[in-house]
C-alpha distance (Angstrom), angle and dihedral (degrees) to the residues before:
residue distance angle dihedral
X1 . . .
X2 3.96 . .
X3 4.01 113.6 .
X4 4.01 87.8 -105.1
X5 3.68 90.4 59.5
X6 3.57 85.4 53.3
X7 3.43 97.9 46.6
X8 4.50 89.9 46.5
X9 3.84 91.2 50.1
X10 3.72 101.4 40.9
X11 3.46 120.5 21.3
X12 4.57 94.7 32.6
X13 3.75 85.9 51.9
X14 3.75 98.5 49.5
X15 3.85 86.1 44.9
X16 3.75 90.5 49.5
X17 3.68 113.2 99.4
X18 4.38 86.3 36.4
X19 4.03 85.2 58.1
X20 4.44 86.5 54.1
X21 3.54 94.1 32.4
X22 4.02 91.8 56.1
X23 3.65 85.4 41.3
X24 3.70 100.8 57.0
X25 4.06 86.9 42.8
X26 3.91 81.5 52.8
X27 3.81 98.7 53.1
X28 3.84 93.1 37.5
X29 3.93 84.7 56.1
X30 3.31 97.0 53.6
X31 3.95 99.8 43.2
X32 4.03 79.2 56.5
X33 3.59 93.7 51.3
X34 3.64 91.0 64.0
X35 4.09 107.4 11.2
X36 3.43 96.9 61.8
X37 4.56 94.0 46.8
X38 3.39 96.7 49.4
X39 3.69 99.6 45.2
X40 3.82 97.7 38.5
X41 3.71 91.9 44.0
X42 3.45 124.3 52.0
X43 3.86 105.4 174.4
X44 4.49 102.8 86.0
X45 3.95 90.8 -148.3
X46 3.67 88.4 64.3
X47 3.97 98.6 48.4
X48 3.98 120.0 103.6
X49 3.60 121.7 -118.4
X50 3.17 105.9 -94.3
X51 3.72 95.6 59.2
X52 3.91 88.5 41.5
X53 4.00 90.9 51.8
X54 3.82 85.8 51.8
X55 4.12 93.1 45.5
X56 3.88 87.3 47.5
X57 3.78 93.9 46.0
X58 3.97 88.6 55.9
X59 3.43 100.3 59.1
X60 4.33 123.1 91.4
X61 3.71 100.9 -119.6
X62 3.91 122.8 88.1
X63 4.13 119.9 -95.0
X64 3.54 115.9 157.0
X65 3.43 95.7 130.5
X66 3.96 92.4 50.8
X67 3.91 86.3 45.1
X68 3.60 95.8 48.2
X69 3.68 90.5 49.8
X70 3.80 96.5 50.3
X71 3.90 84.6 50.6
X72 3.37 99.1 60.0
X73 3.82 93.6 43.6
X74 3.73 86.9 52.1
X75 4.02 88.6 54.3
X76 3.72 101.0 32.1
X77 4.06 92.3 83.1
X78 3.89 94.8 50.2
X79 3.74 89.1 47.9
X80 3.85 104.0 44.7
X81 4.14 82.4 45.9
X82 3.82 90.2 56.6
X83 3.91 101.6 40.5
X84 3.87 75.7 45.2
X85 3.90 89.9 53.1
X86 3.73 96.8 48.5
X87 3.84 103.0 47.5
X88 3.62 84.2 54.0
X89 3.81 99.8 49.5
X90 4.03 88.1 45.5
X91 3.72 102.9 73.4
X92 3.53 92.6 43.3
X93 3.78 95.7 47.6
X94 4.49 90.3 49.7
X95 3.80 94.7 81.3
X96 3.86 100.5 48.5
């Protein structure tokens, strides 16, 4: 038995039911994140973007652009916060 065989039978099947419980939490997340806006609110200006990406997504004509942008203002925040994250952990982590 190689170590990877190790590692797939002992340390993936303890991890197991973590991996689906995160997932669940994950997709029960993100069915609130745009669920609970676009039944609760009924006026579009006021929606957040991920329910407005979705509503512009559904409709005929072509927006890729528009969609594209909306994405990356959707990830931007997360990103900046962990570049953020990291170049403040690195000096502290040069000494050690």
């Amino acid at each position: 038995m190689t170590r990877f065989e190790a590692f797939k039978d002992i340390s993936l099947s303890m991890a197991k039911p973590g991996l689906i419980a995160v997932a669940l939490f994950s997709l029960r997340s993100l069915l609130e994140r745009v669920h609970h806006p676009k039944a609760l609110m009924s006026e579009r200006e006021l929606w957040p973007l991920t329910v407005g990406l979705f509503a512009l997504s559904e409709r005929q004509r072509d927006f890729c652009g528009q969609i594209t942008a909306v994405s990356v203002l959707l990830v931007l925040p997360a990103f900046v916060f962990f570049l953020r994250q990291s170049l403040l952990e690195e000096p502290r982590t040069i000494g050690v």
